[in-house]
matplotlib code that plots the C-alpha trace (Angstrom):
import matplotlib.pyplot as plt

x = [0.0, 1.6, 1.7, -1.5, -3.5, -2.4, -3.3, -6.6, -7.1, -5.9, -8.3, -11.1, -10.0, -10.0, -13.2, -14.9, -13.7, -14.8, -18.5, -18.6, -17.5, -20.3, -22.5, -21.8, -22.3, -26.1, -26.6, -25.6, -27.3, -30.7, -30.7, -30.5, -33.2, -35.5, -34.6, -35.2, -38.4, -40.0, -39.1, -40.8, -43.9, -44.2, -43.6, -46.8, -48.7, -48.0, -49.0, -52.2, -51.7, -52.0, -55.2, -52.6, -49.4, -48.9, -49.1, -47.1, -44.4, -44.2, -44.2, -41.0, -39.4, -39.9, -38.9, -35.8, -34.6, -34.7, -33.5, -30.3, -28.8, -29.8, -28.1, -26.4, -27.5, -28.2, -31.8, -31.8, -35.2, -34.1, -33.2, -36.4, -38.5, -36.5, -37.1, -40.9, -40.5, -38.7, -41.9, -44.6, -42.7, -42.2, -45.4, -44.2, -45.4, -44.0, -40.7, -39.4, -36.3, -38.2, -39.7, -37.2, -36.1, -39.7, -39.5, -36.4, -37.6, -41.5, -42.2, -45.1, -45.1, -47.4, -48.6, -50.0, -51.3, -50.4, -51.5, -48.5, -47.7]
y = [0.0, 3.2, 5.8, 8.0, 4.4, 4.2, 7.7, 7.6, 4.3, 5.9, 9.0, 6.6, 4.9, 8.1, 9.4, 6.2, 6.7, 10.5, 9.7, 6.8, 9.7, 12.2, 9.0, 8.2, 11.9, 12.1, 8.7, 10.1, 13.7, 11.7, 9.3, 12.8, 14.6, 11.6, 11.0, 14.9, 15.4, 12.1, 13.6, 16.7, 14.5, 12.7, 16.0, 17.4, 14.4, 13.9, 18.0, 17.7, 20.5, 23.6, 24.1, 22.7, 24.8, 25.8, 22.2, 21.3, 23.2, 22.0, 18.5, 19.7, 21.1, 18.1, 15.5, 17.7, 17.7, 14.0, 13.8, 16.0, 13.9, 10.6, 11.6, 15.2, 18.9, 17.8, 17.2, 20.2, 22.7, 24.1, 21.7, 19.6, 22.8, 23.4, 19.8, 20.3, 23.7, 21.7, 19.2, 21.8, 23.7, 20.4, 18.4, 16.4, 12.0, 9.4, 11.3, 14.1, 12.9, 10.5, 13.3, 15.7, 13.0, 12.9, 16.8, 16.8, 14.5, 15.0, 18.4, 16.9, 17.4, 15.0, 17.2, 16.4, 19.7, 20.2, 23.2, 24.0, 27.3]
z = [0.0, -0.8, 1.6, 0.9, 1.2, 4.8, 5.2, 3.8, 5.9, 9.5, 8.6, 8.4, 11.9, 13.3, 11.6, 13.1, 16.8, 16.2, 15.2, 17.9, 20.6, 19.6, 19.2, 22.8, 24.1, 22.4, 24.3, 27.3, 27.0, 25.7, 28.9, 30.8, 29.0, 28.9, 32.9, 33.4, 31.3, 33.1, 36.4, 35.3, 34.4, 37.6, 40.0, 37.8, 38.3, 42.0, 42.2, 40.3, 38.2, 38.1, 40.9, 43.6, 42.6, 46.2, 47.6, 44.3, 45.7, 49.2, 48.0, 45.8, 48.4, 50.7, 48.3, 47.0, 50.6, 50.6, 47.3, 47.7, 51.0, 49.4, 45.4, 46.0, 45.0, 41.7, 43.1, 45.1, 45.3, 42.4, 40.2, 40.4, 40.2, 36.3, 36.0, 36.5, 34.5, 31.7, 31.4, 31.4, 28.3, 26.6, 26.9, 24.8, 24.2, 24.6, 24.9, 23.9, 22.9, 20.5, 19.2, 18.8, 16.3, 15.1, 14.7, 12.6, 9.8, 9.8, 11.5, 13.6, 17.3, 19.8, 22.5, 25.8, 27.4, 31.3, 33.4, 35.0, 37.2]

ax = plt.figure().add_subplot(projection="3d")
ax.plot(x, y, z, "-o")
ax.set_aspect("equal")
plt.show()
């Protein structure tokens, strides 16, 4: 093989790990979105919507307290209350990850309307 061959072939080794990296990366960030949207979903559900915002957010602030000693602050008030945000401004089924993808090829959005405050 003469030397632009092996060239060509190490660029296509290297082209291969890079896709496989940014592969692994949307895996990761979709597992997170889809984990964080249905997190979103149940803290709505457990709330009731929108009648019992005020109850909604004493039950957020109850479980983020148990939350953030069991799994850190990444649970904290705050986080599950963007989490909850995050749902109510993506209403989207089955997930909205799945839909994104939907979105990009089709256009067509499946929408789940939730009265969130």
């Amino acid at each position: 093989m003469k030397e632009q061959g092996y060239y060509i072939e190490i660029e296509n080794y290297i082209k291969r790990n890079e896709i496989n990296k940014k592969r692994r990366v949307l895996e990761e960030n979709y597992d997170a979105l889809n984990n964080y949207w249905n997190i979103g979903r149940l803290l709505v559900e457990a709330q009731g919507g929108q009648e019992k915002a005020k109850y909604g957010d004493e039950l957020i602030k109850k479980w983020s307290f148990e939350y953030s000693k069991r799994y850190g602050n990444k649970y904290s008030y705050r986080s599950l209350y963007k989490m909850r945000q995050f749902f109510c401004l993506f209403p989207i089924l089955p997930t909205l990850s799945a839909n994104i993808v939907l979105v990009a090829h089709s256009g067509s959005f499946i929408y789940k309307r939730w009265e969130c405050s």
